[in-house]
Structure formats: structure tokens, C-alpha cells
ZAMARGU-4260 file (C-alpha; in steps of 0.2 Angstrom, whole numbers, plus 5000, padded with zeros to 4 digits):
<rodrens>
0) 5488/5912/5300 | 5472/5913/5288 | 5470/5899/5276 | 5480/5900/5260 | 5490/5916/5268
5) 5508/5919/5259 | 5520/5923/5271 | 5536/5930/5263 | 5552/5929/5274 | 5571/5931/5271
10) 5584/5916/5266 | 5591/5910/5281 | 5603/5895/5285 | 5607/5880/5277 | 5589/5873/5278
15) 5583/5888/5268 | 5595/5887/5255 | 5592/5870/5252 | 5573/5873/5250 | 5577/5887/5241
20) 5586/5878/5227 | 5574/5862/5229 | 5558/5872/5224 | 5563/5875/5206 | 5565/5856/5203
25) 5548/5852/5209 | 5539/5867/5201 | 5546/5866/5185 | 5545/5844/5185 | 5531/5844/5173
30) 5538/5854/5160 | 5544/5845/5145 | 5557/5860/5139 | 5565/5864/5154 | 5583/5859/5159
35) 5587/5853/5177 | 5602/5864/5181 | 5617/5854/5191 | 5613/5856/5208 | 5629/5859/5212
40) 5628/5876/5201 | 5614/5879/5206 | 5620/5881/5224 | 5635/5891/5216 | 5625/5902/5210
45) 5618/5910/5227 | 5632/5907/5238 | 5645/5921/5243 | 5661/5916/5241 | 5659/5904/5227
50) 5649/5917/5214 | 5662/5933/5213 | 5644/5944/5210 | 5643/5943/5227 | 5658/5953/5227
55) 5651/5967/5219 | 5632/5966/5223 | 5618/5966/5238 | 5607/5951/5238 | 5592/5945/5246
60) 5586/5928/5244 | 5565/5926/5250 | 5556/5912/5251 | 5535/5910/5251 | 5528/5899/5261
65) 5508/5894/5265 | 5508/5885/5282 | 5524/5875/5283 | 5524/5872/5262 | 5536/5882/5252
70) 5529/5889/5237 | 5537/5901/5229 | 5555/5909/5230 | 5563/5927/5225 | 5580/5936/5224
75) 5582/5955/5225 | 5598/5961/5222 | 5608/5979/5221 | 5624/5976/5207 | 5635/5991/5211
80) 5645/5990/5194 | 5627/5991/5186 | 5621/6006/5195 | 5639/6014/5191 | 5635/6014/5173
85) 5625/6028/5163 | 5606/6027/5166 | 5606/6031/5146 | 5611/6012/5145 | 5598/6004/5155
90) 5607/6002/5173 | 5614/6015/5181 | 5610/6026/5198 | 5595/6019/5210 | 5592/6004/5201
95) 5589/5987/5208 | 5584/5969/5200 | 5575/5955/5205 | 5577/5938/5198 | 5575/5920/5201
100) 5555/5919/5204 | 5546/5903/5205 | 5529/5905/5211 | 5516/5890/5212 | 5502/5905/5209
105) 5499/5922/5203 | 5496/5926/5222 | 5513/5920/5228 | 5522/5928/5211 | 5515/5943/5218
110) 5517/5944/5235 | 5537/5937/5230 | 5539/5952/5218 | 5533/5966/5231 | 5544/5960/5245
115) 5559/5961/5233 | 5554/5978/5226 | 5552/5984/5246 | 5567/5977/5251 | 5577/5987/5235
120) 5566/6004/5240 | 5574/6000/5258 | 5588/6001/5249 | 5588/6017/5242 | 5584/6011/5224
125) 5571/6021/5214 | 5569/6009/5200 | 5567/5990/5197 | 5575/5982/5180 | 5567/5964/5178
130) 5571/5949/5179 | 5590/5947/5180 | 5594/5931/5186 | 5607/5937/5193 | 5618/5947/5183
135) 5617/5953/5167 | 5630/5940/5162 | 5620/5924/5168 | 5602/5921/5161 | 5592/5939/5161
140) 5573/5942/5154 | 5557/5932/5156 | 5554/5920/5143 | 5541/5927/5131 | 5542/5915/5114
145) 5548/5896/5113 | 5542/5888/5125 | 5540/5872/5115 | 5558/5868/5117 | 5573/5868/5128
150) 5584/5883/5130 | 5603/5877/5126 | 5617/5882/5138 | 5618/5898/5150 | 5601/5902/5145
155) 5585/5903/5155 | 5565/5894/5153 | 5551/5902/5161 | 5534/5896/5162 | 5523/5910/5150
160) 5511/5911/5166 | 5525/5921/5174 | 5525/5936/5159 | 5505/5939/5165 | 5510/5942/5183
165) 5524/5951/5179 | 5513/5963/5166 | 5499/5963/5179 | 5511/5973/5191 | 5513/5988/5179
170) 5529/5982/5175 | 5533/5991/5156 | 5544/5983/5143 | 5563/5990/5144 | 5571/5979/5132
175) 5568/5963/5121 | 5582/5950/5118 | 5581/5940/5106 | 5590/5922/5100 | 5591/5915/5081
180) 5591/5898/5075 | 5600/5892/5063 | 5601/5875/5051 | 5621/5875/5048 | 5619/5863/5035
185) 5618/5872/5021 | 5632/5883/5012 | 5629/5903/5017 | 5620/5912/5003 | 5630/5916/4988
190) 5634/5934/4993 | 5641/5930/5008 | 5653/5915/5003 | 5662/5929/4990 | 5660/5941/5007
195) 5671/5926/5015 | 5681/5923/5000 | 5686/5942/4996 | 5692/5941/5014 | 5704/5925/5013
200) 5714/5935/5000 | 5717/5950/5010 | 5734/5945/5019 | 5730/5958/5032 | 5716/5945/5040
205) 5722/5931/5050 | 5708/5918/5058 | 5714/5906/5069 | 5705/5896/5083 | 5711/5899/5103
210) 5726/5891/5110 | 5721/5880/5125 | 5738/5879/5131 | 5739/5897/5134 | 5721/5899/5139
215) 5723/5912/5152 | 5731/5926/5143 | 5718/5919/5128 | 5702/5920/5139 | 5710/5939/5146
220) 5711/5946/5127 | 5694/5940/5124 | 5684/5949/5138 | 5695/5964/5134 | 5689/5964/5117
225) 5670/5959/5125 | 5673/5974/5138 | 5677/5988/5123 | 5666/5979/5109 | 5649/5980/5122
230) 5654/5997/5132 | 5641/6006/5124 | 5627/5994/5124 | 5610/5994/5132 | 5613/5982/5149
235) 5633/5981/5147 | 5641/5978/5166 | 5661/5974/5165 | 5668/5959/5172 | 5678/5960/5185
240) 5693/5952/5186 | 5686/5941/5198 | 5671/5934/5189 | 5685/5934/5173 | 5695/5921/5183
245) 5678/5913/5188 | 5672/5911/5170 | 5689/5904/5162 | 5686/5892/5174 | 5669/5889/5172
250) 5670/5887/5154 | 5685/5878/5151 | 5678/5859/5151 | 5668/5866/5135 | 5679/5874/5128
255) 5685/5869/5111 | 5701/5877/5102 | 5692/5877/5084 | 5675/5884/5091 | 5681/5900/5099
260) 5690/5911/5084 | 5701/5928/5087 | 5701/5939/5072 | 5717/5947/5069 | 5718/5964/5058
265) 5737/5970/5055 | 5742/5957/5068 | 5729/5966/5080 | 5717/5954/5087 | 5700/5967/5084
270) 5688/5954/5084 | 5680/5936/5092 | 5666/5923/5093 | 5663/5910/5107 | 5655/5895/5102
275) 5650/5881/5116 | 5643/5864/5111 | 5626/5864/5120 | 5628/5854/5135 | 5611/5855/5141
280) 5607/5840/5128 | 5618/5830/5140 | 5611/5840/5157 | 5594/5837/5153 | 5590/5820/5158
285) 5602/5820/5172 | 5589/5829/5184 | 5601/5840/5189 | 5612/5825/5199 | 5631/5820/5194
290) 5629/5805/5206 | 5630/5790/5205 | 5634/5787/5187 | 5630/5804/5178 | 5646/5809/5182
295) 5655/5797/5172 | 5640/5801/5156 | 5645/5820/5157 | 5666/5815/5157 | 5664/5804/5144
300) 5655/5817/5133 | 5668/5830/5138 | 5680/5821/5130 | 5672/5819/5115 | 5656/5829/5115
305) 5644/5826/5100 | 5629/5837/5097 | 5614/5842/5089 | 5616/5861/5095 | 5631/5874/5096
310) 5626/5891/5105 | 5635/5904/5100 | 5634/5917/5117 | 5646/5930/5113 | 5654/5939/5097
315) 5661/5955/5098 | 5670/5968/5087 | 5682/5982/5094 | 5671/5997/5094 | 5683/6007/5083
320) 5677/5995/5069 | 5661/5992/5070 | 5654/6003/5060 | 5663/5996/5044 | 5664/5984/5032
325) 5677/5975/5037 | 5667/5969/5056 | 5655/5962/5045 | 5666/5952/5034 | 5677/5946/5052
330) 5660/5941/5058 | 5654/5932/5042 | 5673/5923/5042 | 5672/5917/5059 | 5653/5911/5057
335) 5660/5901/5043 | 5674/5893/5050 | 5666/5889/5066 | 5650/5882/5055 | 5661/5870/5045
340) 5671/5863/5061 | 5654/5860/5071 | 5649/5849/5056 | 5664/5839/5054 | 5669/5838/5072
345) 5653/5837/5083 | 5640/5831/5070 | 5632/5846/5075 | 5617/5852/5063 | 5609/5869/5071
350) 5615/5883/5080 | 5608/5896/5089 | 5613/5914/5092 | 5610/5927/5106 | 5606/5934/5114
355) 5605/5948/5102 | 5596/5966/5110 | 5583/5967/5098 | 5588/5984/5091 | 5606/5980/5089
360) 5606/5984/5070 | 5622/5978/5066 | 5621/5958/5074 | 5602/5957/5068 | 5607/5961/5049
365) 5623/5950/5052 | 5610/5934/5058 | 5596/5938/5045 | 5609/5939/5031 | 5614/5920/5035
370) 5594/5916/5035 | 5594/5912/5051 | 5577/5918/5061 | 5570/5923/5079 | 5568/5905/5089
375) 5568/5913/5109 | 5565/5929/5114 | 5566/5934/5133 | 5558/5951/5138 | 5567/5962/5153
380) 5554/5973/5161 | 5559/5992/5172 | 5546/5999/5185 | 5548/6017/5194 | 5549/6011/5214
</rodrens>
């Protein structure tokens, strides 16, 4: 083996895994922004049998090693509800992802990158969209702007090193994503509150928060609203009933009843937005270990979490509706309520929104009419195999 070669092999066994997982904590030690995941979910996350997308995707885990040192790690994967969908929405026949790079150098992103993109041409696949880490669902794009400070929850932090070697294999942009920021504490602008206000006195609007104790049928009419609300948008995959049972589980520790409201319309529910306190502010010095005593830190703040941040991941509006009037005024209702309980309940003083596809005309006006501006955006790349 020549000095300094990169030799790319396939995951295999425990001992990979482990270094597989271990690689991004010691890569990403030294960077002030960025949250250690538990690693107990990071091991979730590419295990079959634990992560339903195994149910309904290929996936090959790499690693890089020079000499006996790993240095860099990859996934390539083949989602066969994405490559179902219509090509005109940015998945669909032939094409493959990778995701979950960490490369010591350009040299290593490189070599990790065309392994994956042989593998998926092995495949069959005649495209590459990039990076999903691993579904579209989870934390997709390379970070592109904010990397001053850590992402909040379910999102992803790249270093900006890894946009350069991502560009310097003529990769082209498909899609930007972008998330806002918002300071919560001061009243919405004037046209908005009478926006909220006109809709308080229309007896046909009813807001109310999620009911816990029903929180099955609650978390099934909220992804069937998600599924027809993003159907025609650039990226959607649907949930499969699976990964719907795996996230009602996932999410239920954060989940609070007066942070997640349903819009109903004539006693329809057409309409929702998910809030989540953001847990990485409690994750982040943890290191990525519950034990010994982090466990007892993270239960105690489940009880009764108190937060600078809430992240608002999802909002949608049956489709039917939203091209009127009235999605906005749902939206602008649910913002509101939501905004007053985070300050009252969870001292919380900011919020951030997204991701929000960056030519989604309809969310963008809804974010830039409550001032709120672009904090993060994360870039998703395509390259013909």
C-alpha cells in the first residue's frame, strides 16, 4: 500500500459500525456549532430493523481508511418510494443518493463520493441526488450558510469544506432549502394581527392544540394531512405506515399538546403546524452519551423543558386549499397561537422555520410577512451517472 493511499471498503460487522458512527465525533470535535447526536440514534439510524427506511431502501455504508486509520465514511442508498415518484419532482426512475460523508480531506471526500456513485451505477441508477442523509424526511442538503451556530433539532451541520469537494465533482445545484429565524417576542405586524383577528370571528374556524391522550389517531391525521398537503412538492416521498409508527414514537417525549395545532374548517381538520422545543440545547453538551448522569439531565428537562428555541419542521395545508386566502390566515392563526404558548410556557424567545424549498412561494411570503429572515440554508446537489 503506497503512503497516504485511501482504500474504500464496504460496512461490515460490528467493528465497522462502530467505527463508522465513531468517526463523526472525532471529526467534527473541534467545531463549536455542531451537535453530538445520541449515539444511541445514531446507531438507529443505520441499523436495519430499527430504521423502517431500511424497509423500503438499498443501502451501502463505506468506510476510508489510510493504513489501519479510518478517515472518512460514506452511505449510498437506493429509496424505492423515491424513485416511484415523478422525475418532474426531483426523485423518481434511476435515481440514487448518497449521504452521511465525513472526509478528514478533499482526497478522501472524493474517493468516498465515487465509490458511492459506483456502487448506485451498479445499481442501475443513472442519476445521483445529494446529500440525503438518509431520507428526505431526516436531515437532507450540504450546509451552505450558518455555520456560526448550531442547527436545532432533526437538522443537519456540515463543515463549508465539504460544499468545495462536493462542487469540485461536477455536481450542479438541484434545489436550495432554506430555514428562517424568528425573534417571537414581538407582536406580528399590524396587518397580520387583524389577518388573525378577522379569523377568530369566523365561527367556521376552530384552532385547537393535539390531544395526547389520543395521540395515535392524532399523529395518523397529521401525516395524512402532511402526505396530500406535500404531494406535489419538489423532494416529497410518503411515509409508510411503518416509519408513521416509528416517528409517533420517536417524537412523543417532545411533544407538547399546545405546540402542535390542527386547523379545523366546517369541522374538517384541512390544516397543521408541528412545533418541537429544540432539544439539541439540552443534547449539545452531552457529547452524544445518556450515561452516567445525562440521562437523568435530559428526563428532567422532558418534564418540563425550558428553551431558548422552538423549530417549527412541518406545517401543511390540504392541497385543495392552498391557493387561498383562507391557508394563509390558518397559517397565520396557528403561528400565533403557538408563538404566545412558547413565551409563556417554555420561556422560549426565537423560532426557527424550515426547511422551506426555496421556491415555495406560498411558505416564503407566509415567513417574510412575520419579518422573520433566512438563517441556514442547505443546498441538495443531482449529477447524471
Amino acid at each position: 500500500m503506497a503512503q497516504g493511499e485511501v482504500i474504500i471498503t464496504p460496512v461490515s460487522g460490528k467493528s465497522d459500525r462502530k467505527a463508522f458512527i465513531d468517526l463523526t465525533y472525532r471529526l467534527n470535535a473541534g467545531d463549536p456549532a455542531w451537535v453530538p447526536p445520541l449515539r444511541m440514534e445514531a446507531e438507529e439510524l443505520i441499523t436495519p430493523g430499527k430504521n423502517p427506511f431500511f424497509e423500503h431502501a438499498d443501502v451501502q455504508l463505506f468506510l476510508a481508511r489510510r493504513g489501519l486509520a479510518v478517515v472518512g465514511r460514506i452511505s449510498a442508498h437506493i429509496d424505492h418510494l423515491a424513485i416511484a415518484m415523478p422525475t418532474s419532482q426531483g426523485m423518481g426512475p434511476g435515481t440514487g443518493n448518497w449521504g452521511l460523508l465525513e472526509a478528514e480531506d478533499e482526497a478522501v471526500a472524493r474517493a468516498l463520493i465515487t465509490r458511492a456513485e459506483a456502487w448506485l451505477r451498479e445499481q442501475g441508477m443513472t442519476r445521483v441526488l445529494a446529500p440525503l442523509s438518509m431520507s428526505i424526511w431526516e436531515e437532507p442538503g450540504q450546509l451552505i450558510k450558518g455555520f456560526d451556530h448550531s442547527p436545532t433539532v432533526m437538522m443537519g451541520h456540515q463543515p463549508e469544506r465539504y460544499n468545495d469537494y462536493i462542487l469540485g465533482l461536477d455536481y450542479q445545484l438541484a434545489k436550495t432549502l432554506n430555514c428562517y429565524e424568528l425573534d417571537i417576542r414581538p407582536d406580528f405586524p399590524p396587518l397580520i394581527q387583524r389577518i388573525i383577528a378577522s379569523g377568530e370571528k369566523n365561527a367556521k374556524i376552530r384552532i385547537r392544540n393535539v390531544d395526547k391522550s389520543k395521540f395515535d389517531a392524532e399523529a395518523a391525521l397529521i401525516l395524512d394531512i402532511l402526505n396530500d398537503a406535500w404531494s406535489d412538492n419538489w423532494g416529497f416521498v410518503p411515509f409508510s405506515e411503518s416509519e408513521i409508527t416509528y416517528a409517533g414514537k420517536k417524537f412523543k417525549p417532545i411533544v407538547r399538546e399546545d405546540l402542535i395545532m390542527i386547523a379545523e374548517y366546517e369541522g374538517e381538520p384541512v390544516a397543521f403546524m408541528m412545533t418541537l422545543p429544540d432539544l439539541n440545547e439540552v443534547l449539545k453538551p452531552m457529547g452524544g452519551k445518556l450515561f452516567p448522569f445525562n440521562w437523568a439531565k435530559l428526563l428532567l428537562w422532558l418534564r418540563k423543558p425550558k428553551v431558548r428555541t422552538m423549530r417549527v419542521p412541518l406545517m401543511g395545508v390540504r392541497k385543495r386549499l392552498q391557493s387561498s386566502r383562507l391557508a394563509s390566515q390558518l397559517a397565520f392563526m396557528m403561528i400565533e397561537y403557538i408563538r404566545r404558548n412558547s413565551i409563556r410556557d417554555y420561556g422560549a424567545t426565537r423560532s426557527e422555520i424550515g426547511w422551506i424549498l426555496e421556491d415555495n412561494q406560498g411558505m416564503n411570503a407566509i415567513a417574510e410577512a412575520i419579518d422573520s429572515h433566512v438563517n441556514k440554508s442547505y443546498a441538495i446537489y443531482d449529477k447524471a451517472l
